[in-house]
PAVEX-670223 format. One record per residue: x, y, z of N, C-alpha, C in turn. Coordinates in steps of 0.02 Angstrom, whole numbers, plus 50000, padded with zeros to 5 digits. Example, Ala and Ser with C-alpha at 12.3 -4.5 7.8 and 13.67 -1.06 7.14 Angstrom:
% PAVEX-670223
506604971650390506154977550390506604983550390;506424988850354506844994750357506455000250394;
This chain:
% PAVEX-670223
555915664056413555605670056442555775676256401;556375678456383556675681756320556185682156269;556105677556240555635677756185554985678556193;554705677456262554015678556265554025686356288;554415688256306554585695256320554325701356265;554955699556222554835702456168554315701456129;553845695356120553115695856091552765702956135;552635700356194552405706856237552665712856236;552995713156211553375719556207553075725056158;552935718856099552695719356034551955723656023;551695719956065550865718556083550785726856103;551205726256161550825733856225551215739756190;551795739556162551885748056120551425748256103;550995757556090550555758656069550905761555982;550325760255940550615763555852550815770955875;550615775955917550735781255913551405783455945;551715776955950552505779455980552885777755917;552625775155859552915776455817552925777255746;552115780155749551995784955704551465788155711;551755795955684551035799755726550375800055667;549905801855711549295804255665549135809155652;548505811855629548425820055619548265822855699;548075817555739547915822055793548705822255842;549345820155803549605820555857550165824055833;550555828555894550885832255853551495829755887;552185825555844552655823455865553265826255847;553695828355890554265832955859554815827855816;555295829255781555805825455736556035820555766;556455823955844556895819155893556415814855901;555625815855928555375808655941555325802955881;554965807055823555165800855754555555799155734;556245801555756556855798055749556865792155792;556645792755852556895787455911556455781955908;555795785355879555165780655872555425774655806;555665777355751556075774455703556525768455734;556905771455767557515767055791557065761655820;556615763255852556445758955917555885752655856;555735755055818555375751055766556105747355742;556465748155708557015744755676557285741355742;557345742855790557665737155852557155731255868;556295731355856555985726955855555905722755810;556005724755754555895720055704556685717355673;557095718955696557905714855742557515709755775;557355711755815556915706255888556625701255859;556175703955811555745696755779556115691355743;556675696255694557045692155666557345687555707;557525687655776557935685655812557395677855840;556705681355848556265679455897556045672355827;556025673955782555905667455709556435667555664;556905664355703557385661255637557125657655572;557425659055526557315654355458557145647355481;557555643555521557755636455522556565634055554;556455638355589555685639255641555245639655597;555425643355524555005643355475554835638255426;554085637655449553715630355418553625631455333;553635637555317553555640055247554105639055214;554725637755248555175638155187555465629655188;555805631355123556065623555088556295621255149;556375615955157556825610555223557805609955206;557915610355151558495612455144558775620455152;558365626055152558535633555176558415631955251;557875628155275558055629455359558755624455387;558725618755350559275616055372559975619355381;560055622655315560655627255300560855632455364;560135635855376560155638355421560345638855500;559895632055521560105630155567560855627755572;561065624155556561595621855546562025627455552;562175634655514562685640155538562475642455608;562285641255651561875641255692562315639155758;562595631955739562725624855765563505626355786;563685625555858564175623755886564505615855872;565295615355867565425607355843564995602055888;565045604855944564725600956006563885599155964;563355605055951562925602555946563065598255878;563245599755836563275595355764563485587455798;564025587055825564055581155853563265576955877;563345580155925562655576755952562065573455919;562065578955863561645576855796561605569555758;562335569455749562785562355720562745558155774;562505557755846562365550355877561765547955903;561775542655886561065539055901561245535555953;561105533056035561065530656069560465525556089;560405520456124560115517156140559605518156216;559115516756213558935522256267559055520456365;559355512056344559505507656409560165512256454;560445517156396560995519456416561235526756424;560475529656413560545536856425559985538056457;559965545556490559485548356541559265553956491;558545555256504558565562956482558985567956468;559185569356539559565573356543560045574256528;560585568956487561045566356459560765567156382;560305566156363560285567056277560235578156298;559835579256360559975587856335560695590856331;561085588056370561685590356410562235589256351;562095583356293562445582656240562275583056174;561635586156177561395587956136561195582756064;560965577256108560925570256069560365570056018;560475568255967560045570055888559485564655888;559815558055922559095552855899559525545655957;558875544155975558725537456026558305531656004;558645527756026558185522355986558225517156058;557655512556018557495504756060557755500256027;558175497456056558465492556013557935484656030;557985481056012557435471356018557415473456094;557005473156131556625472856196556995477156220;557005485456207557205491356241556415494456250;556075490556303555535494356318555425497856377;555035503056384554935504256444554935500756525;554775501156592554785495856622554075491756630;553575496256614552975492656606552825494156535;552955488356498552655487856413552045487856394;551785495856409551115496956375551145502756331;550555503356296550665511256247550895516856257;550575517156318550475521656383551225523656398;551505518556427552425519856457552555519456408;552715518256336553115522256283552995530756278;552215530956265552535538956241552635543056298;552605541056364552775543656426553775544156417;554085537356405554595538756380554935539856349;554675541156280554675544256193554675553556225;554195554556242553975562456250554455563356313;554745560756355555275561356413556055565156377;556085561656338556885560056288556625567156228;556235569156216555985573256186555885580656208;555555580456261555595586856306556435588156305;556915584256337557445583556346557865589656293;557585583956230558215587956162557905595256164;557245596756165557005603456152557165607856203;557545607256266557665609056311558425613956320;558665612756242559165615656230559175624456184;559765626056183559505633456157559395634856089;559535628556039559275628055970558415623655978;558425620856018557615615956023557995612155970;558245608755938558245603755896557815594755913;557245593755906556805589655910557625581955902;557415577655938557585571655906557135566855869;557505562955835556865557855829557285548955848;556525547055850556705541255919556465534055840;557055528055876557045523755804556745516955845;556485513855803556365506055826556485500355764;556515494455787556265489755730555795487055748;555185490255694554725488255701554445483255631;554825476655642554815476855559554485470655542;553885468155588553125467055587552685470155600;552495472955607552155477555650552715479355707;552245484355740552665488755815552825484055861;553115478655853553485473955868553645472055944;553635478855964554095479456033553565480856085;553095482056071552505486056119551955481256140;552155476756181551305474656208550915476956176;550415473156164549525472556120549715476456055;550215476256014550125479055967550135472755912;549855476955864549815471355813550315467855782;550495460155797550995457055740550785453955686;551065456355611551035455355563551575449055560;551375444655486551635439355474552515443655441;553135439355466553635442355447553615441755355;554205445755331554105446855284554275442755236;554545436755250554625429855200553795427655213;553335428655244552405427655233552245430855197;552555438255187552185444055133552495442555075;553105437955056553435440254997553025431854966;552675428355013552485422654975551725425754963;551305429754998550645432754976550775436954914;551365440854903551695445254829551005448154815;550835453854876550245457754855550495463354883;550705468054848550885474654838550565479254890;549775480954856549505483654912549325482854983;549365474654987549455472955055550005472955090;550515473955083551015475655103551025483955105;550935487855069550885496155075550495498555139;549695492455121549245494355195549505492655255;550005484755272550265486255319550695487955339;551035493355315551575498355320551425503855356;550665504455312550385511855356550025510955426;549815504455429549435504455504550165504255546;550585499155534551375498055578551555506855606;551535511855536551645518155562551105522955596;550605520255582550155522155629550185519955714;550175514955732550375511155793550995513655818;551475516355788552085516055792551945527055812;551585529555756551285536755784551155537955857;550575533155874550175531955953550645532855982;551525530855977551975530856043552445536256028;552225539655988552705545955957553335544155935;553285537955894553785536755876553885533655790;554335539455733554315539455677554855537555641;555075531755669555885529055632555725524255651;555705520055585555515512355582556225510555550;556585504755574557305500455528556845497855496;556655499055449556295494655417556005497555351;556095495555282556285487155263556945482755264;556895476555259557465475455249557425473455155;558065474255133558045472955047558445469155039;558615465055090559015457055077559135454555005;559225451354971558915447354932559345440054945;558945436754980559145430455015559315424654971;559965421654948560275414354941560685410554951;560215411855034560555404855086560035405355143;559435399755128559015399655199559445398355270;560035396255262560295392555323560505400255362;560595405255335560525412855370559905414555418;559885417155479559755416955521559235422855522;559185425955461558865432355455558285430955398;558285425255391557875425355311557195426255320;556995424255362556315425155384555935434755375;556685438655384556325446055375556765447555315;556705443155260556935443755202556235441455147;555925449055119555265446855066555515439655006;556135439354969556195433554947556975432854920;556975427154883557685425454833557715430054785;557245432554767557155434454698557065442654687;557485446254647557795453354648557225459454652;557025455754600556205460354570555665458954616;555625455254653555095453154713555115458054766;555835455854789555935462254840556225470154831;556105470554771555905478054736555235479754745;554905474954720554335476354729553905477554777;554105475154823553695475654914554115478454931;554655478854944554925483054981554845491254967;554935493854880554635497954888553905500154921;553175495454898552755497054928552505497255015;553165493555027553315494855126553385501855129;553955504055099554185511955113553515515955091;553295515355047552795519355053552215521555095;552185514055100551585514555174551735518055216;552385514955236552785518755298552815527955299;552955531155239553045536355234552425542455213;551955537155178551245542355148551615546255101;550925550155095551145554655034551645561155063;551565561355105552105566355132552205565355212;552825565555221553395564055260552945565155333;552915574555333552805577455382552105575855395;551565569655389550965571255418551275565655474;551065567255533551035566855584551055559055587;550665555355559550485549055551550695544755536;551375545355511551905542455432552395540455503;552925536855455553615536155480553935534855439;554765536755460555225537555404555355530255420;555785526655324555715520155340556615519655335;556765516355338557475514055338557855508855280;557615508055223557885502155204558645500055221;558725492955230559175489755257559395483155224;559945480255239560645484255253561075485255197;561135489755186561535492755120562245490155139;562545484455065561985481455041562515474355015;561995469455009562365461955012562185458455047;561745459255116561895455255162561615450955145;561025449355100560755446255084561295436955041;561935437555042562255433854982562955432655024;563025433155083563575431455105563875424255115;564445422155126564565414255122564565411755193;564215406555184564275401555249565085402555290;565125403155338565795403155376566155407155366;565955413955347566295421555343566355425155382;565605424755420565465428055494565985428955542;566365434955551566925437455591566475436555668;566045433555686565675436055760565835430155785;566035428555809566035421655850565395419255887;565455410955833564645408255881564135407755788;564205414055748563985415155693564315412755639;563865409755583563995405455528564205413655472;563375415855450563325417755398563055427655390;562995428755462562555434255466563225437455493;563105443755445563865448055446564535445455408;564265439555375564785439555343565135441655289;565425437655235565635441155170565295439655109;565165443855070564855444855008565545444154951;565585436054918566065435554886565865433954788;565635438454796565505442354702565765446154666;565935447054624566075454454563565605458754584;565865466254540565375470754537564745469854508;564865466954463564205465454422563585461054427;564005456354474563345453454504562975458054565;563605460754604563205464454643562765467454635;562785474454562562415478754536561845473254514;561775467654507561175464554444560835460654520;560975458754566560645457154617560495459554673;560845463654698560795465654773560605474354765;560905478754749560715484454725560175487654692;559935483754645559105487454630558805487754681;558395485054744557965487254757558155495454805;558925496754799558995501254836558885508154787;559125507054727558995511354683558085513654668;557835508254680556945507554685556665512554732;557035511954807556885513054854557025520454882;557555523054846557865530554834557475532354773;557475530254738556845534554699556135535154719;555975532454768555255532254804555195536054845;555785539654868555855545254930556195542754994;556715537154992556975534855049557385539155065;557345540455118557815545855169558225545055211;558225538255241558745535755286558675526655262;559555527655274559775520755228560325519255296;560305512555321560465508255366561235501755333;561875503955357562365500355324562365492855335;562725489455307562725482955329563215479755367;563425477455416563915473955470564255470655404;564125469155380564335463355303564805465955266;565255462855223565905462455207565655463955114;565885466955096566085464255015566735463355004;566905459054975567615455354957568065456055005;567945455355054568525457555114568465465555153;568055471755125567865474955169567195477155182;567315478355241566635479955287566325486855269;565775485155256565285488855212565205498655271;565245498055328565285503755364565925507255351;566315505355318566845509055291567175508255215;566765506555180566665505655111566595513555093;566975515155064566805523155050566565523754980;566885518154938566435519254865565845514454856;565665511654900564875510054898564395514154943;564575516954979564335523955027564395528754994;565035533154973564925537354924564745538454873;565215535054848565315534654761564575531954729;564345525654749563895523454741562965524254759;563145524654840562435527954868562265533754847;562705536954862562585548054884562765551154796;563125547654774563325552054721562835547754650;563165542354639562815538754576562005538854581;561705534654645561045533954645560785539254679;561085545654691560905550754722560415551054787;560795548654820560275548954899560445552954935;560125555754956560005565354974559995563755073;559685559155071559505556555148560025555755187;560115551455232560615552455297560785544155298;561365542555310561735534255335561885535155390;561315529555429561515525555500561785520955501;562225519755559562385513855557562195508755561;562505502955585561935498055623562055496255706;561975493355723562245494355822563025490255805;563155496055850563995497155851564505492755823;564195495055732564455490955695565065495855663;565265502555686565665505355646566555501455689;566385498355763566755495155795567075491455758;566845488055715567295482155684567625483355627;567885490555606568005490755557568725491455548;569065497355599569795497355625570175492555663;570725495755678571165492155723570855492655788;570745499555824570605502355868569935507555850;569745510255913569105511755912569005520555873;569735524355883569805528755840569875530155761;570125524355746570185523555686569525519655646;569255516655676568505515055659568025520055625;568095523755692567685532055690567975535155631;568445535255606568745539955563568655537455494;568755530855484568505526355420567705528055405;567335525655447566625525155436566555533555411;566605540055446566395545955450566795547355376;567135548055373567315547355293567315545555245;566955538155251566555533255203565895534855196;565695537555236565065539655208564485539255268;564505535955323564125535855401564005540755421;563415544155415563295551355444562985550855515;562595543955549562505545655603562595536355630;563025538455672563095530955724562965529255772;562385521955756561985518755804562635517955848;562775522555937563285519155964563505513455963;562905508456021562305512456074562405513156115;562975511456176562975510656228563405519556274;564005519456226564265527756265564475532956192;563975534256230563675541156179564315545656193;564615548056256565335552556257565845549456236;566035543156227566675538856206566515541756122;566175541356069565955542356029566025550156025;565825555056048565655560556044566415565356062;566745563056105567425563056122567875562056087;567625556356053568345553055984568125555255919;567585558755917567295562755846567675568655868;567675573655916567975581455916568675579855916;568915575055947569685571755911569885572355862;569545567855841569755567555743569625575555725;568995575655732569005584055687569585590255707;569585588355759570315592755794570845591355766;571165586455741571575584555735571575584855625;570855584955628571055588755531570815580455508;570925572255557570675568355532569985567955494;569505570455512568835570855496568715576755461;568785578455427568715586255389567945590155410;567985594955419567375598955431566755600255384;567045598655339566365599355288566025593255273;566405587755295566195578755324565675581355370;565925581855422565275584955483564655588055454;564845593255436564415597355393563625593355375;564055589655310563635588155278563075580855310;563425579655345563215571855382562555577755404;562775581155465562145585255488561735589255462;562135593455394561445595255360560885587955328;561115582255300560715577255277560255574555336;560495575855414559995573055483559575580655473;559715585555478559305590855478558865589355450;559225590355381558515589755326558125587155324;558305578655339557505576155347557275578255395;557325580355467557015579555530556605587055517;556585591055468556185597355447555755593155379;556035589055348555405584455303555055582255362;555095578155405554845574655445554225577955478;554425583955504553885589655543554025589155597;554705588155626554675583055675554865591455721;554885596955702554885603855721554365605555723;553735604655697553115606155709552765601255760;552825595255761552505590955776552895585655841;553525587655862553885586055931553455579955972;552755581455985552705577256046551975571856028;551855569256058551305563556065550525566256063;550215563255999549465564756025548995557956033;548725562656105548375555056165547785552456113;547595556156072546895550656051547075545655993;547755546255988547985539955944548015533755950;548125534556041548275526956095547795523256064;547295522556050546545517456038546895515355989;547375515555928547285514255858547795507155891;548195505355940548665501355949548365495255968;548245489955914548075485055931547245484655914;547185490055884546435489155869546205485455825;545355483155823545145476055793545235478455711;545245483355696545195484055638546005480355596;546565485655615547065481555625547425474355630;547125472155677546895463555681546625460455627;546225463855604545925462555545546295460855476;546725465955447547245465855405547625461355419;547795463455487548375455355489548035449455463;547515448055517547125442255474547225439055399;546915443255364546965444455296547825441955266;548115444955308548855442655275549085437455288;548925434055358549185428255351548675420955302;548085423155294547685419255242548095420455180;548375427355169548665424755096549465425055095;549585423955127550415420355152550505412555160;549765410455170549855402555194550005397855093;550425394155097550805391255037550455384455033;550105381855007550055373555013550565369054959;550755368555000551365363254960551165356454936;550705353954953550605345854945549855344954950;549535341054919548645340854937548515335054914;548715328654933548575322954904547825320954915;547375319354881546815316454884546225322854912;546415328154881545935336354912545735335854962;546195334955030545975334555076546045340755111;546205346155062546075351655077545515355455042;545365359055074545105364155117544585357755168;544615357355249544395354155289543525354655301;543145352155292542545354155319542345356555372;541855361555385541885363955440541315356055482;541205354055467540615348555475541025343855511;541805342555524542275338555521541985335055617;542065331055621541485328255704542395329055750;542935327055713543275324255793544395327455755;544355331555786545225333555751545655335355786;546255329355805547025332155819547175336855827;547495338555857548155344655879548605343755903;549205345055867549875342155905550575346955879;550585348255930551445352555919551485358055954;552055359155974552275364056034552165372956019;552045371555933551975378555910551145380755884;550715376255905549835375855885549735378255941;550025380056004549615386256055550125388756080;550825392056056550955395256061551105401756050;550895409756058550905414856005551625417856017;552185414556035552905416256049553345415355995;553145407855992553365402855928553015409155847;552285408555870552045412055805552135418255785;552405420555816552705428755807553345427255775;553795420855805554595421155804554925428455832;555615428155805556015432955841555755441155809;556105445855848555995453655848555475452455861;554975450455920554375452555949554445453156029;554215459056028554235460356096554945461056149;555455455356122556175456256134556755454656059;557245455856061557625454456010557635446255987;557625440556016557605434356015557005433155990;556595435356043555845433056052555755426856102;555305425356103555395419256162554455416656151;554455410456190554055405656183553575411656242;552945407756234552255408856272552045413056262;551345416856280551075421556289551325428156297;551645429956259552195434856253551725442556248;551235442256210551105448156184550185443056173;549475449056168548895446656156548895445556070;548725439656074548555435756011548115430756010;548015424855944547495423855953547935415455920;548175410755945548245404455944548175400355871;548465395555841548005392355794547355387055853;547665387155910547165380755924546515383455959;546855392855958545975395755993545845397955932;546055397155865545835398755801545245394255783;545815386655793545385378055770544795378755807;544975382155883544105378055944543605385555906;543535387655844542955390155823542985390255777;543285386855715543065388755652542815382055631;542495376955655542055371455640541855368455706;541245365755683540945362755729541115356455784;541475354355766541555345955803541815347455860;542545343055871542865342355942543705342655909;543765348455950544625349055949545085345655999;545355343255989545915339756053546545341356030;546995343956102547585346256090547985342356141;548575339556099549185338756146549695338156108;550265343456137550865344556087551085339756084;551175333456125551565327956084551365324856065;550565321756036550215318355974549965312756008;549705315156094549655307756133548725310456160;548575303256127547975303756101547385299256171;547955292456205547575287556242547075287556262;546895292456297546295293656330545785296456301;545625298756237545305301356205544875295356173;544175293556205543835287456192543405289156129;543025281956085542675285656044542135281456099;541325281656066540625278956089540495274456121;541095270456106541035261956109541365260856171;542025264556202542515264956239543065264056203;542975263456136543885261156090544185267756080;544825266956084545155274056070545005277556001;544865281756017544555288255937545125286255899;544725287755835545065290555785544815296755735;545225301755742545085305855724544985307855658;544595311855611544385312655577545055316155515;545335320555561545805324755532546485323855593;547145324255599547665326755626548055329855609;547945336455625548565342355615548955341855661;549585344255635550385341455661550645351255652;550815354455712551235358355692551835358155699;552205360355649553125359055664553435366455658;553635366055705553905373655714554495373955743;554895381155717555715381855740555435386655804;555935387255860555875391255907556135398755895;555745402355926556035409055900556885410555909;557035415755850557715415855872557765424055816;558435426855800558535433755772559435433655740;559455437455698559905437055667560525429655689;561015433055694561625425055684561395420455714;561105421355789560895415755823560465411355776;559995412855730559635406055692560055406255636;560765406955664561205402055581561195396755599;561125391755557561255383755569561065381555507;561475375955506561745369355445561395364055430;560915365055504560265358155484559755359255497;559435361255439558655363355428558115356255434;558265350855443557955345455437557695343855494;557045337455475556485338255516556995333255592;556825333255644557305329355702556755322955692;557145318655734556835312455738556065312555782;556085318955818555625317655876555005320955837;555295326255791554845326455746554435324155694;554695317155674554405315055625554145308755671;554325305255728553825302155777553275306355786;553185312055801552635318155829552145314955761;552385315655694551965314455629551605309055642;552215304355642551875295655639551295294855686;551425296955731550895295555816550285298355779;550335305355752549465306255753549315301655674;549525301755644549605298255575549255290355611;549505286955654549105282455682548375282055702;548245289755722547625289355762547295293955723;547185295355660547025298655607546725296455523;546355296555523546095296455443546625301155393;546645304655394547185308855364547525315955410;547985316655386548505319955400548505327055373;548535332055402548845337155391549645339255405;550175341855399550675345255431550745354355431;550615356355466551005364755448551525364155462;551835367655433552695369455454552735376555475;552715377455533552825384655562553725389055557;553745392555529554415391555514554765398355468;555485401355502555585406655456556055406855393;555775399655368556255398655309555965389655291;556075389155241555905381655226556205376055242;555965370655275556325365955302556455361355269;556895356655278557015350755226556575345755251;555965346455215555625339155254555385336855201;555905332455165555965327655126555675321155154;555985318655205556135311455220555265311155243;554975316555257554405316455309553695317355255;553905318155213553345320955148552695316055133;552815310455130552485304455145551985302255171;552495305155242551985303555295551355306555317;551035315055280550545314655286550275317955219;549535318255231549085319755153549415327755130;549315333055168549385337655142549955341955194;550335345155152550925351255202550725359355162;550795362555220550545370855213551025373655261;551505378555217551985383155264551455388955281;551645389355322551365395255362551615400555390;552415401255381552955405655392553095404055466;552855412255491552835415555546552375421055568;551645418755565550915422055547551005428355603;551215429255653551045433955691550485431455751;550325438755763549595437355806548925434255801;548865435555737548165433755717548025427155679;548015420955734548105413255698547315412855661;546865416255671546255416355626546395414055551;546855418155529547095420755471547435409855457;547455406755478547695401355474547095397455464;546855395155522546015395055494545425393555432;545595400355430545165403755383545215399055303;546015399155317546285396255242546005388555260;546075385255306546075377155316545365375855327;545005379155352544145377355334543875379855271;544005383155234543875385755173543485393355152;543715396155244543375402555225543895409255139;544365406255156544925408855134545265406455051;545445408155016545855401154956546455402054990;546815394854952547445396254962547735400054903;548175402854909548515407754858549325412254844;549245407754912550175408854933550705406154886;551265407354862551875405754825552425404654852;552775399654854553515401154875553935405754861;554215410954918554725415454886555265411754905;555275406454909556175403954917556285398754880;556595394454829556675389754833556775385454862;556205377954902556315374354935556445367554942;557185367054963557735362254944557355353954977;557765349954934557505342754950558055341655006;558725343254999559215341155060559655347055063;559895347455123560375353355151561005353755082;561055348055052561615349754989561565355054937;560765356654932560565360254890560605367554916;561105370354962561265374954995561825377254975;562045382854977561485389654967561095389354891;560535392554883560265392654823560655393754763;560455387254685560745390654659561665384554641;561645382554683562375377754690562185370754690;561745369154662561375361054669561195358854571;561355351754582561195348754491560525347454491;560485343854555559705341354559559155345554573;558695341954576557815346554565557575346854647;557575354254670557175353754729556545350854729;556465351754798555965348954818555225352854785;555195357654782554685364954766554895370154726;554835372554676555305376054650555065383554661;555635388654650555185395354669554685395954649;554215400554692553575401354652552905394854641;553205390154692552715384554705552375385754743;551375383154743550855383654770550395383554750;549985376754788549465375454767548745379554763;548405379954719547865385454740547275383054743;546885383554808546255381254806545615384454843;
């Protein structure tokens, strides 16, 4: 009210109170006072548009600004990211909380477009509600598409994109993900990840683009770009995150400090030099492309934990490869780094962690930060700088101009066009591994074809994990489109489905049991997300390779897909039918599967992993003998 005051104030003085004209005749004392009273308003304005409000100037002068500005309390606030299961509005105003996020199924209570930016713009009003307005910004992993949101589009994960190794298709769907991800007012994507994966038996590989260094340089930069546009602040963009700085990609089987977990979070046991020649470029790629926020890793190098690594945070990130941007943590990973929960806080904030994913108590955190700094543990120009680097971007961002939700974006979430691209990506993600006797590409003319496996109508399975919840889970999870409501239209004949390959009743003319023309077999892992899909036996089960044999009986030839977020050992099973096609983890749009197997599509997919003949040949890289596929295998037709 203050400030709208003084605009009005502005407005209704008339010029002749303070300066006269020829018709007016004003004595000294009044142009003295008239003077004053001009110099006390334009005080006012100054007061009424701080530097930090001004869209004209550099984002580092308003940061600066703001920031002298800043009580410890608000700077704090700045430095925590909370989870949003665990704060109220009124709790991010009251502490002046910098950024909220959704962590795997932190959705609203009804998961539509709609109840996000209802609770995006809630948490928002909130922060601006304070006497600096400092905007927050709100984070997700959205790192298929907007992942988390009913009817939005899922893209094939990114071990599908790193086997399509098409640049611009990966950039385009970067930008629709941040578009979709706009609709809910929300511009912090964790996402990419810059893994560089060798050990499928890791539980994460599936949102790992490949094995190979220069691969996932290569897409991953053109992710961030998508994600970000040509500039930060259009409305439309989102800031991307590459992740997790850095190793996680190379840790050893049975390192994992988590109990229950093999390989995810564990230790990275290399020299420097391999580190720098494998795991580190794409971050250097990715900071020279304009990355702005960089995500640590739970993961160990040689015995310490990378959230309190101060010369790979400092020395290395901020100073050598010069990253100007801001370090999050990862969820309440700065916990595991101390003895106790104070000394955690004090390692990480001095290593280089400028803002920590709690998530759960934002005052335990915020409490044991004015501690330390009280106490001279945390030095003040640590603070400082953590919050000028959140400032700064969040004035790149626009996220001061541009605070809240615009409604005519909702349509873009899930739209056919969208669908479309996906499409497209999972046609060139699909790998054909095997094609004995060209029994690929299928005719559409084909009269009578199989269906069998628990993952050919399910779009739960075909998403896998980070959809919709952190795990992910089986069924109808989210609108998509089936391989087997893909199969009942992309040829003419007769589709028959039953996940377990049981055919009996399916007569041919005569009354003798059919035989079908074609039998596709899908084999698929159940969804799952980080440690939880560590495991030691990638190989096909027994019930699986009966599922083969059965339709293999009632079949002219054989197809197999392997639905799957990493390559399976299906050696023993190779045999048994004509042709095998990975298919990753396609997403929503099973068209895109289809397309490739009737021949609207080529195949054109590559292996980004090397794929092993037996679990011995684990981790990549430690084997005499010849895999099964070697990187970069795929048939093209």
């Amino acid at each position: 009210m203050k400030k709208l005051f003084l605009l009005a104030l502005l407005i209704l003085i008339p010029l002749s109170a303070c300066q006269p004209t020829a018709e007016t005749v004003v004595e000294r004392p009044q142009v003295e006072q008239a003077t004053q009273a001009a110099s006390t308003l334009e005080a006012s304005v100054e007061i009424l548009i701080p530097d930090y409000l001004n869209p004209d100037l550099p984002a580092a002068d308003r940061a600066a600004d703001l920031l002298s500005r800043m009580s410890l309390e608000e700077k704090l606030g700045q430095m925590t990211l909370i989870e949003k299961g665990s704060i109220t509005p009124v709790a991010v105003r009251d502490y002046y909380v910098g950024a909220v996020l959704s962590g795997g199924g932190g959705a609203p209570r009804e998961n539509t477009p709609q109840a996000w930016v209802e609770m995006v713009d809630a948490y928002q009003a909130a922060a601006l509600d304070t006497p600096l307005a400092i905007p927050l910004i709100y984070g997700v992993d959205a790192v298929h598409g907007h992942s988390n949101v009913k009817g939005a589009v899922i893209f094939p994960h990114n071990i599908g994109l790193g086997a399509a190794r098409d640049p611009d298709l990966v950039r385009e769907i970067a930008r629709v993900t941040a578009l979709e991800m706009a609709a809910t007012n929300i511009h912090w994507n964790y996402a990419p990840v810059l893994a560089v994966g060798q050990d499928i038996r890791w539980g994460r590989t599936y949102e790992v683009f490949s094995e190979n260094t220069d691969l996932v340089t290569e897409l991953s930069v053109a992710y961030l770009e998508g994600l970000q546009g040509a500039d930060l602040a259009d409305p439309l963009t989102a800031l991307g995150t590459p992740k997790h700085y850095v190793g996680d990609g190379g840790t050893l089987w049975g390192t994992s400090l988590r109990s229950g977990w093999e390989i995810d979070q564990g230790d990275l046991q290399v020299d420097e030099a391999t580190l720098r020649a494998v795991h580190l470029p794409p971050y250097k790629a990715n900071i020279d492309a304009g990355a702005l926020s960089i995500m640590a890793s739970y993961s160990s190098w040689n015995g310490t934990k990378l959230h309190g690594h101060a010369y790979l945070l400092t020395d290395v990130l901020k100073d050598e490869l010069g990253f100007e941007g801001f370090l999050v943590s990862d969820w309440q990973a700065i916990d595991q780094i101390g003895p106790n929960y104070y000394q955690s806080v004090v390692t990480a904030i001095n290593a280089g962690i400028d803002m920590n994913m709690v998530p759960y108590s934002h005052t335990l955190f915020i409490d044991t930060m004015t501690k330390a700094v009280e106490n001279g543990d945390i030095p003040m120009d640590r603070v400082d700088d953590a919050v000028r680097r959140i400032l700064t971007v969040k004035f790149q961002m626009g996220s001061f101009e541009n605070p809240f939700s615009d409604p005519a974006l909702l349509d873009m979430v899930g739209s056919q066009a969208h669908r479309d691209l996906a499409r497209e990506a999972v046609a060139k993600s699909l790998v054909l591994l095997k094609d004995d006797d060209d029994v690929l590409p299928l005719s559409k003319d084909t009269s009578l074809i199989f269906l069998a496996g628990e993952g050919a109508d399910d779009i739960g399975i075909q998403c896998g994990g980070w959809t919709i919840s952190w795990q992910g889970s089986k069924g109808a999870i989210t609108p998509g489109t089936t391989l087997k409501q893909a199969f009942e239209v992309a040829f003419d004949g007769q589709l028959q489905y039953n996940r377990f390959g049981r055919y009996e009743n399916i007569l041919d003319a005569n009354g003798n049991p059919a035989i079908a023309d074609v039998g596709i077999v899908v084999i698929s892992e159940d969804p799952y997300a980080e440690g939880e899909g560590d495991t030691d036996d990638l190989t096909l089960s027994d019930i699986e390779l009966e599922l083969i044999t059965r339709v293999a009986e009632r079949s002219q030839r054989v197809v197999v897909l392997v639905m799957s977020g990493r390559p399976l050992v299906i050696t023993k099973a190779l045999d048994l039918a004509d042709a095998w096609v990975a298919v990753w983890l396609p997403g929503t749009e099973g068209q895109g599967v289809a397309d490739v197997l009737f021949g609207d599509a080529p195949f054109v997919g590559k292996t980004p992993f090397t794929w092993p003949a037996s679990m011995d040949q684990l981790p990549l890289g430690s084997y005499d003998t010849e895999p099964l596929f070697p990187y970069g295998h795929g048939l093209e037709k």
